[in-house]
N, C-alpha and C positions, 0 to 999 in steps of 0.2 A: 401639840400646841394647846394649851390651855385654857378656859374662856375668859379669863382677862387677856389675856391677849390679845384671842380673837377679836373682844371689846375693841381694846385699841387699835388693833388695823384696823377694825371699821371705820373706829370715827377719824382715821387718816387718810384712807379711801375717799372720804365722804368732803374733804380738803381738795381730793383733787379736782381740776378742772375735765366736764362729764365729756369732752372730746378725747381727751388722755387716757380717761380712765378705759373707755368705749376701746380705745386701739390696742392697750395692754391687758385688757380683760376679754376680750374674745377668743372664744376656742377656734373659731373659724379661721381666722387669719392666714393667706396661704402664703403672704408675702412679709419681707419684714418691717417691723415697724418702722416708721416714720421716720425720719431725722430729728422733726421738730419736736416729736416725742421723746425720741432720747435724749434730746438736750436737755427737756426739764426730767427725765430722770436721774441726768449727772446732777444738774441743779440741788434736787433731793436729796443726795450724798451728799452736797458742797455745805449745806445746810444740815450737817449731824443728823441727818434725818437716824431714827431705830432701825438699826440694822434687820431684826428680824421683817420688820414691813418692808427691806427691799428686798428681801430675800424673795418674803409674800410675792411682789412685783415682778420680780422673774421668773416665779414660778404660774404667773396667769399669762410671763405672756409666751413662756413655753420657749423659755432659756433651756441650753441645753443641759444638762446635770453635773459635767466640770465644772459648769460657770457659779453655779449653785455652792457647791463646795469651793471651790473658791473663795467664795465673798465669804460663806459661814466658818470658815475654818480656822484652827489658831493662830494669832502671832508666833513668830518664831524671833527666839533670842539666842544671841551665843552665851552657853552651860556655864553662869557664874550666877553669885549672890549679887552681879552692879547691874543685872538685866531687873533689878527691882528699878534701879532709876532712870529707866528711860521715861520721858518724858508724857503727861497724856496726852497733848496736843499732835504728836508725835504716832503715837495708838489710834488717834482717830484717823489720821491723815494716812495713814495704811489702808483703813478701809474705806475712804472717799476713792485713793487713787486706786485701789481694787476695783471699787467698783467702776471705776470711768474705765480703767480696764479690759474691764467686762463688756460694758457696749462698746466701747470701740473696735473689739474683737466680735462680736456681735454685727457689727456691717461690715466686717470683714467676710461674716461666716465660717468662723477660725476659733480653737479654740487655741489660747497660746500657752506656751511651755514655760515663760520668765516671768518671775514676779517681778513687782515696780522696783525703781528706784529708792522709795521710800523705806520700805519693806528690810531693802537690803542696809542700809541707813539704821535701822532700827535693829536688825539680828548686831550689827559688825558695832553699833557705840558701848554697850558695857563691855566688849574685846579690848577696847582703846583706853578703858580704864586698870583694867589688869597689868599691862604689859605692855610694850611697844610693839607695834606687829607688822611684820613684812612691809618692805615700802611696796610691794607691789600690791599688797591688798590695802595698804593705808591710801593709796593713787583710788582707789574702788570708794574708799571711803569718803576721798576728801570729793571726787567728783557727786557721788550722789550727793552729800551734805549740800553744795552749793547748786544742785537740783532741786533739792525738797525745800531749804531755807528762804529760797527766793519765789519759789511757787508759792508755796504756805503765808509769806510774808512776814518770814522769822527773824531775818535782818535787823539788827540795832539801828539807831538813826545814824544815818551818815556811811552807812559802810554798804560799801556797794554792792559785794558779791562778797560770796561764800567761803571764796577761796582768798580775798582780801582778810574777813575775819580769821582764816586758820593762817594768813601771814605765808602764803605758799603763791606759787606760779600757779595757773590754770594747768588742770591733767587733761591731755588728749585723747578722747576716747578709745581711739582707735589703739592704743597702748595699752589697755585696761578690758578690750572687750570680752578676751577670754575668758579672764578670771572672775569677772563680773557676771558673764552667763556661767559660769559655773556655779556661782554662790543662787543665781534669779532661777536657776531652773531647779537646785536643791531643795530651797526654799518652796518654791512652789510645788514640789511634788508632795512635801513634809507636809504643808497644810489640804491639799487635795487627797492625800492617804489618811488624815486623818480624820477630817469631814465624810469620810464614806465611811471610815468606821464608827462615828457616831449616827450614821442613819442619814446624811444629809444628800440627797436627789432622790430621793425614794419617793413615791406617790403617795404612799400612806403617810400617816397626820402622826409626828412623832413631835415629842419635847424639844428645846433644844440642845445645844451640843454643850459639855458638861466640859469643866477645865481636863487637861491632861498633862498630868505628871510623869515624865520619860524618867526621872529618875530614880522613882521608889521601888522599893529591894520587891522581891519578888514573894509570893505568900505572905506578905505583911496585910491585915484584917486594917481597910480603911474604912474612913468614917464617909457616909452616902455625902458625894460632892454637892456644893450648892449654885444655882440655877447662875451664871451669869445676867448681871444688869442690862440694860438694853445697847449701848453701846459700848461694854466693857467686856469683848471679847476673851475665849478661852485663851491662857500662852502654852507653850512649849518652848524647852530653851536644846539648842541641840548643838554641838562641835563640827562648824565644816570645815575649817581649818586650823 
């Protein structure tokens, strides 16, 4: 980490409120934080906060090291040129709902195997540009859309749900759940494999995690990757179905 960086988490440290900061920065801690704590650290995501400052945040208050690579780890899109258009609003909202994720498995004491909703929503839309695809996974698709749309507040005026906009019946979970953990737990092992191999839950003071190109041919001389923006995580695009 850098020392502009560090600059910057300080003076966002320095934002917080000194009860907050006092329960997530102690090493002592033998119990887990607070409730009212974690609320305003979802809060903090809800608010784009800079991802590397939440990262900072779990790691003072001695989140476990999945949860770490989690948050820092890449988007996953399905292996086309239309995973350029997914949307930013879209990129962010992956890593809000990671992060709430994260503490909510966090008072659980758990770490969990499925990525969000959102997540899966964001790999399976450049898919649905290519081709028409499976109605069993298009049922995966159309239920998260009308998860994240109405959470996010992505809704046009006037249309009520999700599945009103895609002109479809409601999908019933319980129809969908296999293939939906299949894609949530792919997904999330693809970004937790990949944040340990750029160094992320390690105690030592490293950079951070660099984009990663799964598709470039192999002994090809690349040019030194450049640093991702503060909320503009690395992607990776990969084929789970």
């Amino acid at each position: 980490m850098n020392n502009q960086k560090v600059e910057i988490n300080n003076a966002q440290l320095s934002l917080l409120p000194s009860d907050i900061l006092e329960q997530v920065s102690s090493t002592k801690i033998k119990t887990q934080l607070q409730a009212g704590t974690l609320q305003a650290l979802k809060l903090l995501a809800a608010m784009e906060t800079n991802r590397e400052f939440l990262a900072l945040l779990l790691e003072l208050g001695e989140f476990r090291a999945d949860h770490l690579r989690y948050l820092m780890g890449p988007l996953v899109f399905h292996r086309t040129p239309w995973a350029e258009t997914v949307p930013d609003w879209l990129k962010t909202a992956c890593i809000q709902d990671r992060f709430e994720t994260i503490i909510d498995e966090y008072e659980r004491n758990e770490v969990g195997e499925q990525a969000t909703a959102t997540e899966i929503l964001a790999y399976m839309m450049p898919a649905t540009y290519v081709a028409p695809i499976p109605h069993s996974y298009f049922s995966v698709y159309a239920w998260c859309f009308d998860q994240v749309v109405t959470k996010h507040n992505k809704l046009p005026s006037g249309v009520s749900s999700g599945y009103s906009f895609l002109d479809m019946r409601p999908v019933d979970f319980d129809s969908i759940k296999y293939d939906y953990s299949d894609i949530a737990r792919s997904i999330r092992r693809s970004v937790v494999r990949h944040a340990t191999q750029a160094g992320w839950g390690k105690r030592a003071v490293r950079t951070p995690s660099q984009s990663v190109n799964c598709q470039a041919p192999p002994n090809k001389a690349k040019s030194p990757p450049s640093t991702p923006t503060p909320n503009q995580p690395s992607e990776v695009q990969l084929k789970l179905f």
